[in-house]
C-alpha positions in Angstrom: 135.2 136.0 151.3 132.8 133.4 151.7 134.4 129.7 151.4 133.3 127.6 148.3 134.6 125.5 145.2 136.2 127.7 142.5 133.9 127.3 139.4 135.9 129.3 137.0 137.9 126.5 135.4 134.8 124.3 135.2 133.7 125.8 131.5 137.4 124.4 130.4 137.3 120.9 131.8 133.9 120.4 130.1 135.0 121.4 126.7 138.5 119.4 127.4 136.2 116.0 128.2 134.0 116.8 125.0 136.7 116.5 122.9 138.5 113.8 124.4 135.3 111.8 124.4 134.8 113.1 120.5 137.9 111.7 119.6 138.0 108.5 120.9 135.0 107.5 120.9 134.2 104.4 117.4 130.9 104.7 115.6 130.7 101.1 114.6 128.9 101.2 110.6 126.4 98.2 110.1 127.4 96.3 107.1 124.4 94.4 106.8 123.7 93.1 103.4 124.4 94.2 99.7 121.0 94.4 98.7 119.9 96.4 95.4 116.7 97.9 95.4 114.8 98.3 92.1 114.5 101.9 91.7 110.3 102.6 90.9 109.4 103.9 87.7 106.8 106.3 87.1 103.6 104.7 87.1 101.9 104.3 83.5 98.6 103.7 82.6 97.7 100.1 81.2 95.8 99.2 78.4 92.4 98.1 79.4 92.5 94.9 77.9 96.1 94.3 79.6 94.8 94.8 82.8 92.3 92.3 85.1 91.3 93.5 88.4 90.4 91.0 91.3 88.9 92.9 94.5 88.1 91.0 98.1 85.8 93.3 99.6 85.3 93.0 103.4 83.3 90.0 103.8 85.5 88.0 101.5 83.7 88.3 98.7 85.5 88.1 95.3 85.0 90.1 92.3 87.1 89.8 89.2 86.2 92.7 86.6 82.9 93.8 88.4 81.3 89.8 88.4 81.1 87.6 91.9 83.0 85.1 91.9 83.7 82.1 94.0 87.1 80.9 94.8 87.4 77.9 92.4 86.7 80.4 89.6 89.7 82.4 89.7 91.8 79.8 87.8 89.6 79.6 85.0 89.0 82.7 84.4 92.1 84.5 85.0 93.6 81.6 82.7 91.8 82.2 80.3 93.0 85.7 80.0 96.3 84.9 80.6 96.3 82.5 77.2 94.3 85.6 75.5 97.3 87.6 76.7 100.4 86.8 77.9 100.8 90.5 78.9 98.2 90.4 81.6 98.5 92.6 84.7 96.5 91.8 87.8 95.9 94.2 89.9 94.6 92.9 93.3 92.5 95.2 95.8 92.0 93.8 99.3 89.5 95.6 102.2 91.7 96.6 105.5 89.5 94.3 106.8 89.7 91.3 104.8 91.5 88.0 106.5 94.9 87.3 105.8 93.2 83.2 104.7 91.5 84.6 102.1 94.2 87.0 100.3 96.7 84.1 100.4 93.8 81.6 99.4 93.7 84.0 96.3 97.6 84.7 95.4 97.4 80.6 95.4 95.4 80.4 93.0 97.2 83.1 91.0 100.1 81.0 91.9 98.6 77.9 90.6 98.2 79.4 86.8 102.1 80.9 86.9 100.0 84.7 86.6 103.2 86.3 88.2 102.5 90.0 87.4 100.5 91.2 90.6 100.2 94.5 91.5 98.8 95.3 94.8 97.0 98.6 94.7 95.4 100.8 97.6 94.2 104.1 98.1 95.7 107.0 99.0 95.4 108.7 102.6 93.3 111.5 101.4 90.8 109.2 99.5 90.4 106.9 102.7 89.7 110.1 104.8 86.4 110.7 103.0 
């Protein structure tokens, strides 16, 4: 018999340190915060006339409703709708491109006439792809 280090217990002493380091080992649970997510509802169509689009294509340019507009204009018009319709949606539409300046240029002027129901809308993956 050739001289060497018995290996036959080895399989036991493994499984032995598996479960000792099972058992004593503390998963430490992050408490964090309590937050409460809203839960999101099914999307709905709106109402035409209960809804005001605003797009920032990727050279800044601002459309509300398929017109140019500049800057300055948003308040007036978008107030205006807002008194026609207390109900009023926005739904903003941004290019990847566009800079961060001029989408938080807009939302201040949104701001600015209390228009607090923005929805910020996007494409899907599959619709990008094309």
């Amino acid at each position: 018999m050739a001289p060497g280090v018995p290996t036959s217990s080895l399989g036991d002493i493994v499984f032995l340190l598996l479960i000792f380091f099972m058992a004593t080992t503390i998963f430490k649970h992050e408490e964090g915060l309590s937050i409460n997510l809203p839960r999101a509802e099914s999307s709905r169509k709106q109402k035409t006339e209960n809804l005001a689009n605003i797009w920032v294509d990727s050279r800044g340019r601002i459309a509300i409703n398929d017109k140019l507009v500049q800057m300055g204009d948003i308040k007036g018009l978008i107030g205006k709708r807002l008194e026609q319709n207390p109900a009023l949606f926005i739904s903003f539409k941004a290019d990847s491109r566009v800079k961060y300046e001029i989408m938080n240029a807009v939302m201040e002027e949104l701001k600015a006439i209390n228009a607090i129901r923005v929805v910020f809308s996007s494409d899907s993956e599959s619709q990008q792809q094309r």
